[in-house]
BALOBA-1460 file (C-alpha; in Angstrom, 3 decimals):
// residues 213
<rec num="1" residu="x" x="154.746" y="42.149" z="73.857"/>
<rec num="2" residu="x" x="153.388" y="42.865" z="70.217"/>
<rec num="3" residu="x" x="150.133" y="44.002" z="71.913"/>
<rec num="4" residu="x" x="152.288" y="46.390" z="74.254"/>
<rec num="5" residu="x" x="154.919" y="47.561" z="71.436"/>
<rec num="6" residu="x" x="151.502" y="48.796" z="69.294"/>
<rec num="7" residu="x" x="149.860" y="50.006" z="72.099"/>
<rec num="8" residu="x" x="152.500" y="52.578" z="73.252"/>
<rec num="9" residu="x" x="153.422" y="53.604" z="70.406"/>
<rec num="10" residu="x" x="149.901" y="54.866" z="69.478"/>
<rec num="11" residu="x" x="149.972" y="56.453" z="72.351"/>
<rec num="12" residu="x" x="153.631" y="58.193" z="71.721"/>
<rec num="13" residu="x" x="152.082" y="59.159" z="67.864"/>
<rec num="14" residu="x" x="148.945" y="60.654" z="69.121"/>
<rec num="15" residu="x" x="150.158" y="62.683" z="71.961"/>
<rec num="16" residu="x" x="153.129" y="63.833" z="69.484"/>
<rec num="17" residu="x" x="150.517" y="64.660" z="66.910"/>
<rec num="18" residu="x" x="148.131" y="67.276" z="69.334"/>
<rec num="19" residu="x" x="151.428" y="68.451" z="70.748"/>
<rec num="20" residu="x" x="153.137" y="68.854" z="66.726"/>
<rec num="21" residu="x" x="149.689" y="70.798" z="65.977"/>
<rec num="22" residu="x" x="149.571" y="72.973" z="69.095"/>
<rec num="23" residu="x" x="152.899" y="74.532" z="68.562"/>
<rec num="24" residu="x" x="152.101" y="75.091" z="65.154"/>
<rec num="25" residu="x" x="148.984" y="76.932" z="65.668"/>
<rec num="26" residu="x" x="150.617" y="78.706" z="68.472"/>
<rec num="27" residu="x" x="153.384" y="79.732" z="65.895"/>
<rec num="28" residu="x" x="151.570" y="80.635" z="63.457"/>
<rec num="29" residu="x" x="148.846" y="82.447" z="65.725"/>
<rec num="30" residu="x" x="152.876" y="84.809" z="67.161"/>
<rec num="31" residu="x" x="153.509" y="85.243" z="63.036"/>
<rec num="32" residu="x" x="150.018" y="87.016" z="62.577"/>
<rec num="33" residu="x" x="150.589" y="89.183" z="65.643"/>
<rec num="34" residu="x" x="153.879" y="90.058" z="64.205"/>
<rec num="35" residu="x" x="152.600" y="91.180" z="61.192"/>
<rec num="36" residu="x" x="151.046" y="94.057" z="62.925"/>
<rec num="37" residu="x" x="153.643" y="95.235" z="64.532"/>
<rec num="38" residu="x" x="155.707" y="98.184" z="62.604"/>
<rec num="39" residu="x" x="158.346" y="97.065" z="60.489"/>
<rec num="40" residu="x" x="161.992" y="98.002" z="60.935"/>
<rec num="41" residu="x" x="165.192" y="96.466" z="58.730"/>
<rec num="42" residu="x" x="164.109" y="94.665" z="55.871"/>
<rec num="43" residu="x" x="165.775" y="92.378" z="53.102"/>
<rec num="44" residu="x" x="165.471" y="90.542" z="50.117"/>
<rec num="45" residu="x" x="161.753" y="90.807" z="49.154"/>
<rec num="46" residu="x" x="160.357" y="90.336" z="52.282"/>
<rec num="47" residu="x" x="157.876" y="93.357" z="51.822"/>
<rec num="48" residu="x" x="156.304" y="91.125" z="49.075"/>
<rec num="49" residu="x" x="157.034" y="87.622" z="50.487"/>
<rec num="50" residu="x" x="156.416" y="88.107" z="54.266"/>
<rec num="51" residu="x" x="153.058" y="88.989" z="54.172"/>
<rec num="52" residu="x" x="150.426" y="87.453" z="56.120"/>
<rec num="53" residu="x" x="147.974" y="85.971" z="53.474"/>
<rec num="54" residu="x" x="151.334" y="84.445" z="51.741"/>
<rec num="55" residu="x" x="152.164" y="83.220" z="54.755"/>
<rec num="56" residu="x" x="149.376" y="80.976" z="55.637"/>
<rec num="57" residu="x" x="148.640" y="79.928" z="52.032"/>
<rec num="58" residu="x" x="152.270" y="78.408" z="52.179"/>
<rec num="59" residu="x" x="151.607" y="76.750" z="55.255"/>
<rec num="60" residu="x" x="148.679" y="75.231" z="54.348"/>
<rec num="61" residu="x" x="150.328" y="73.807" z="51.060"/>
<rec num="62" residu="x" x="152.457" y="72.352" z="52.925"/>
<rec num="63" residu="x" x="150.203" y="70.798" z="55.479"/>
<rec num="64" residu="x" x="148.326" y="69.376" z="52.610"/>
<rec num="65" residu="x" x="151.724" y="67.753" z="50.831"/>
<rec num="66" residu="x" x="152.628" y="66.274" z="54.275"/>
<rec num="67" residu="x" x="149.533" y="65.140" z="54.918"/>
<rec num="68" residu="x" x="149.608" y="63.361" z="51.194"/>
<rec num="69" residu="x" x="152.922" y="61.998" z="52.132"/>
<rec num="70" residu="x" x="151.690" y="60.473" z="54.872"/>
<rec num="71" residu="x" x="152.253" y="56.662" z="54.281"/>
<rec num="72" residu="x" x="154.452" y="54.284" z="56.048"/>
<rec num="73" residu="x" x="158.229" y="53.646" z="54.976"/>
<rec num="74" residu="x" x="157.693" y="49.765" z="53.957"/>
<rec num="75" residu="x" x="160.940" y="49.356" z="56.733"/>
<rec num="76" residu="x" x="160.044" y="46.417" z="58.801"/>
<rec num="77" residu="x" x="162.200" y="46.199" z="62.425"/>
<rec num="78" residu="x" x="162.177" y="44.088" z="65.189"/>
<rec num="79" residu="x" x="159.730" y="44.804" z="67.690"/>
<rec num="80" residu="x" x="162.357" y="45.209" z="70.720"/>
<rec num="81" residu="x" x="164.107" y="47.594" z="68.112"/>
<rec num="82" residu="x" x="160.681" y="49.007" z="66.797"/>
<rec num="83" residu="x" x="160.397" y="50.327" z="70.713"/>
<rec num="84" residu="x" x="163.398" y="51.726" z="71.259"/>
<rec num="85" residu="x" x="163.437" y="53.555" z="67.939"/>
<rec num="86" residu="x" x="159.734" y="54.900" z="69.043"/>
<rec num="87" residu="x" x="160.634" y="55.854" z="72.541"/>
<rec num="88" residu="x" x="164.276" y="57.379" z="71.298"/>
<rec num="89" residu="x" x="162.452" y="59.557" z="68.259"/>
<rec num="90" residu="x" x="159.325" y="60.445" z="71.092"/>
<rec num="91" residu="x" x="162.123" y="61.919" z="73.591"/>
<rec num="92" residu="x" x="163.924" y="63.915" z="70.424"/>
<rec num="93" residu="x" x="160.134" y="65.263" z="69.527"/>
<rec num="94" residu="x" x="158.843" y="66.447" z="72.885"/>
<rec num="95" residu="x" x="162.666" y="68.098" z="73.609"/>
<rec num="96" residu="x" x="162.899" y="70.157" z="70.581"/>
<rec num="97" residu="x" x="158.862" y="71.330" z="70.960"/>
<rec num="98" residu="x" x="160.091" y="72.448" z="74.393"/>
<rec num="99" residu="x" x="163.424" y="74.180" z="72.904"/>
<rec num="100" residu="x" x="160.992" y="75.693" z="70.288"/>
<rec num="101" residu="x" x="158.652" y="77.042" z="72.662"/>
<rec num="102" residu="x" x="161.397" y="78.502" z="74.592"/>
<rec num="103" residu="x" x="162.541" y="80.085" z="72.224"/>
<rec num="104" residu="x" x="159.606" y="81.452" z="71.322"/>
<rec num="105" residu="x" x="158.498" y="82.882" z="74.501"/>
<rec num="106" residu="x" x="162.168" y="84.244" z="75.235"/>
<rec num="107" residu="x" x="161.879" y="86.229" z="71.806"/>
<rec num="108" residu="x" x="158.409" y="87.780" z="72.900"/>
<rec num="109" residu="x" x="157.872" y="90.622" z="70.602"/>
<rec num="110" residu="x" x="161.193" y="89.983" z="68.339"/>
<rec num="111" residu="x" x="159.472" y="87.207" z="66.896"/>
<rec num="112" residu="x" x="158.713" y="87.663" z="63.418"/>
<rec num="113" residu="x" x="158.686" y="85.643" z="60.061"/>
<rec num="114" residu="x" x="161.466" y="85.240" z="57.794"/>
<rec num="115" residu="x" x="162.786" y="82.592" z="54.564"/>
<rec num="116" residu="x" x="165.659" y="81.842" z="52.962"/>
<rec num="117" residu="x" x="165.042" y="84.843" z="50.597"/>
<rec num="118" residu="x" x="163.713" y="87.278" z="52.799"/>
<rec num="119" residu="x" x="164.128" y="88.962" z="56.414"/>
<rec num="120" residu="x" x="161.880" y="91.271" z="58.031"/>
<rec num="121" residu="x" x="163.208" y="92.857" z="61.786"/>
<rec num="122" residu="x" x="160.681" y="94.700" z="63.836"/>
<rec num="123" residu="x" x="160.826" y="98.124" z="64.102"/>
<rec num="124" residu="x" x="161.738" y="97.746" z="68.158"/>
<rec num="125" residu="x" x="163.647" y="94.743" z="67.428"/>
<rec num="126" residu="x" x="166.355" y="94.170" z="70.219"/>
<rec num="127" residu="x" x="169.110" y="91.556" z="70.145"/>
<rec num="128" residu="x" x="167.993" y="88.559" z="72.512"/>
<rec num="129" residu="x" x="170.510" y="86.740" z="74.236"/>
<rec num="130" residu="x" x="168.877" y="85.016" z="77.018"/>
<rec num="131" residu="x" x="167.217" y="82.097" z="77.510"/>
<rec num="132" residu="x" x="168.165" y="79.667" z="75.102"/>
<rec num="133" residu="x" x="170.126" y="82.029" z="73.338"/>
<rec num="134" residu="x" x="172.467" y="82.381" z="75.887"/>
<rec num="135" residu="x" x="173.454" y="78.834" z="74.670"/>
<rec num="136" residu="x" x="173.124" y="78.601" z="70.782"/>
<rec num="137" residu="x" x="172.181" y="81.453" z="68.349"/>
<rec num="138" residu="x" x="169.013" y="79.248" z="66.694"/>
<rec num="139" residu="x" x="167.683" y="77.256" z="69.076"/>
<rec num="140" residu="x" x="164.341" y="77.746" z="67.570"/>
<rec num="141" residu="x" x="165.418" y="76.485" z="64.140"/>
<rec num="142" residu="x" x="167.481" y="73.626" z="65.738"/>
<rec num="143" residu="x" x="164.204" y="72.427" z="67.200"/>
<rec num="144" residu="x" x="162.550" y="72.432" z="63.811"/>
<rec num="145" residu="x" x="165.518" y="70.349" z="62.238"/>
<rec num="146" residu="x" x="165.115" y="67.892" z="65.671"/>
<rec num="147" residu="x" x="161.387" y="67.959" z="65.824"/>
<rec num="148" residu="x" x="162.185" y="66.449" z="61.795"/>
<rec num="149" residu="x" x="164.304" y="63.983" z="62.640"/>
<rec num="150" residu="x" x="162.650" y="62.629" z="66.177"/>
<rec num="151" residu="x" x="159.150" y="62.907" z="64.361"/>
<rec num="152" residu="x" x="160.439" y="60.361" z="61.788"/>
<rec num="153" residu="x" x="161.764" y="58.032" z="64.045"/>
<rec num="154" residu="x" x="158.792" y="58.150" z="65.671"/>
<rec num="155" residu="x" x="156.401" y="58.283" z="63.016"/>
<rec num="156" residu="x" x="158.274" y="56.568" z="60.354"/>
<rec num="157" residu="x" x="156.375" y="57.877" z="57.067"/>
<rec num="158" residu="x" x="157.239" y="59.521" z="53.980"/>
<rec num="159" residu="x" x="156.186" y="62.992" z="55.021"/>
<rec num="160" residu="x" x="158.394" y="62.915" z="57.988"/>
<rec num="161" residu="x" x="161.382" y="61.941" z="56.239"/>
<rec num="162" residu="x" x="160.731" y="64.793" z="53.170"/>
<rec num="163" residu="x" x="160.049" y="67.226" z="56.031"/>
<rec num="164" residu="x" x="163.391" y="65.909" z="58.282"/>
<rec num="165" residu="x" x="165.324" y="66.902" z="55.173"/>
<rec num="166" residu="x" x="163.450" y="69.893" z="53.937"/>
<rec num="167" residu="x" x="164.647" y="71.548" z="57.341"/>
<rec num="168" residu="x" x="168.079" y="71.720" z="56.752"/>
<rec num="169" residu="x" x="167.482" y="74.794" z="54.190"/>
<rec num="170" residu="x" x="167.281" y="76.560" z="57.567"/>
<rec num="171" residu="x" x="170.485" y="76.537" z="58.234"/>
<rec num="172" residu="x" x="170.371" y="78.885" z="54.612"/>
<rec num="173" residu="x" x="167.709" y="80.962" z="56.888"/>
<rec num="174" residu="x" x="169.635" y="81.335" z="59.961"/>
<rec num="175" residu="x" x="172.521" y="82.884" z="57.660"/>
<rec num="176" residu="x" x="170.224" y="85.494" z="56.213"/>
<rec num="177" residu="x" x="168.620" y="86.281" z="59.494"/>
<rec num="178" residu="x" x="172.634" y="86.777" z="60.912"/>
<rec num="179" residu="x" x="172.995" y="89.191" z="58.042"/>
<rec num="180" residu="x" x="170.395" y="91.795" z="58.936"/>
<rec num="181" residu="x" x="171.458" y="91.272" z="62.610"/>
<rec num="182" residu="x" x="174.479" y="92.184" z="61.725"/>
<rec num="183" residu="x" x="173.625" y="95.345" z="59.929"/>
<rec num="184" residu="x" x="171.119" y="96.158" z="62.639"/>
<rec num="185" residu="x" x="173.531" y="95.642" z="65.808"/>
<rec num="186" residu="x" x="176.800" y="95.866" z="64.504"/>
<rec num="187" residu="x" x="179.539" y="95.282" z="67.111"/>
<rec num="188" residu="x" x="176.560" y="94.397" z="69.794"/>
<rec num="189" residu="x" x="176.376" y="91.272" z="67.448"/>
<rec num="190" residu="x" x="179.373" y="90.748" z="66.769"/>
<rec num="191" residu="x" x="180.563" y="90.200" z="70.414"/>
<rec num="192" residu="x" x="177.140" y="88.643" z="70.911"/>
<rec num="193" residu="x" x="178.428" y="86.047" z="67.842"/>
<rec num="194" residu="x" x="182.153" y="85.260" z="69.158"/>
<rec num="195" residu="x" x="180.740" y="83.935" z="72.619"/>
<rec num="196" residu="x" x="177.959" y="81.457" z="71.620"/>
<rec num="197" residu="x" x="178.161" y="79.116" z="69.152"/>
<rec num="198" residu="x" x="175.514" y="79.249" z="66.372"/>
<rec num="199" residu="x" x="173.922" y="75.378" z="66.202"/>
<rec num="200" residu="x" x="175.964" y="73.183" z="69.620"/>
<rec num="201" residu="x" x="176.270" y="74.508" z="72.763"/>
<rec num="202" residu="x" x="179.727" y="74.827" z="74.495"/>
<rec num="203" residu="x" x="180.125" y="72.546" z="77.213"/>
<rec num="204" residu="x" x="181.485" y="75.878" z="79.606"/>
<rec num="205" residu="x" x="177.761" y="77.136" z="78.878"/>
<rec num="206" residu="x" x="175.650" y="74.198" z="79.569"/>
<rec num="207" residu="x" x="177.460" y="73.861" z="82.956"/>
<rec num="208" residu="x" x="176.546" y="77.557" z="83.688"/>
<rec num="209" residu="x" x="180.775" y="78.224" z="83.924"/>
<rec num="210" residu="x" x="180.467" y="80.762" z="81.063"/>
<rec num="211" residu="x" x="177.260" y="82.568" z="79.317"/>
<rec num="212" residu="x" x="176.652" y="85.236" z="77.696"/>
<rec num="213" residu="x" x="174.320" y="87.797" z="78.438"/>
């Protein structure tokens, strides 16, 4: 049983690691294309903060913290429990990637970067509602905050658990970016807003009885 508990979840940690890295490169390979695209509404200084170069240097900081961080959290469980927590965080990690990919694609050519200080629309932004956003306003940014929390379950280090809480200053991103949709789409996003829920899915929508497109 120890043999078997270790085994699988090196497995689970590996897999989750070349799938973690994938859709990072992947995201970060959509954020350089959408830097060449023509700019449209902009806010806070996201003509000085949203720039390519910037961009990548931050992300590579933080690559490099996380990968500092990376040590085990001295918690010691039961191997039984040790699986279950493994197999329960693994199921949370591979979800939200697949939410966050969805997302992704379904955005297309809206995709662009943004912080919590600074939003930059493209110039033929449009107001996506379908897909996942036919169910939740950020699903892309809910998968981050999942991907956080299934990823320390999983992995159980120090770096998981600073990133797992770092994400919640997303929710301070998803307010900005609802800002300069509102401003941009007016009473399109307003109606857009009153139907689907920003973070949990109504029940009506996840059983296909009510969505809006």
């Amino acid at each position: 049983m120890p043999n078997l508990t270790t085994s699988l979840e090196i497995d689970l940690r590996w897999l989750a690691a070349i799938a973690g890295l994938g859709t990072l490169a992947y995201a970060i390979y959509n954020m350089v294309l959408a830097q060449a695209r023509p700019s449209g509404y902009q806010s806070g200084s996201a003509r000085k903060v949203l720039r390519t170069r910037y961009l990548l240097v931050a992300t590579l900081i933080f690559i490099f913290v996380e990968f500092i961080l990376w040590k085990p959290i001295p918690i010691r469980l039961p191997l039984g429990v040790q699986l279950i927590v493994s197999i329960l965080g693994a199921l949370i990690y591979f979800a939200s990637l697949v939410l966050y990919l969805w997302g992704l694609r379904t955005l297309g050519e809206n995709f662009n970067a943004s912080s919590g200080f600074a939003v930059r629309l493209n110039q033929a932004h449009r107001l996506v509602t379908k897909g996942p956003y036919a169910y939740i306003r950020h699903p892309m940014y809910l998968a981050v905050i999942l991907v956080g929390w299934g990823g320390l379950l999983l992995f159980r280090t120090w770096a998981m658990l600073v990133f797992a809480l770092i994400m919640f200053g997303l929710i301070v991103r998803a307010r900005r970016e609802e800002d300069a949709l509102a401003r941009v789409f007016g009473r399109q996003w307003d109606a857009y807003k009153r139907h689907v829920p920003g973070w949990i899915p109504h029940l009506d929508n996840l059983l296909g009885k009510k969505r809006y497109y």
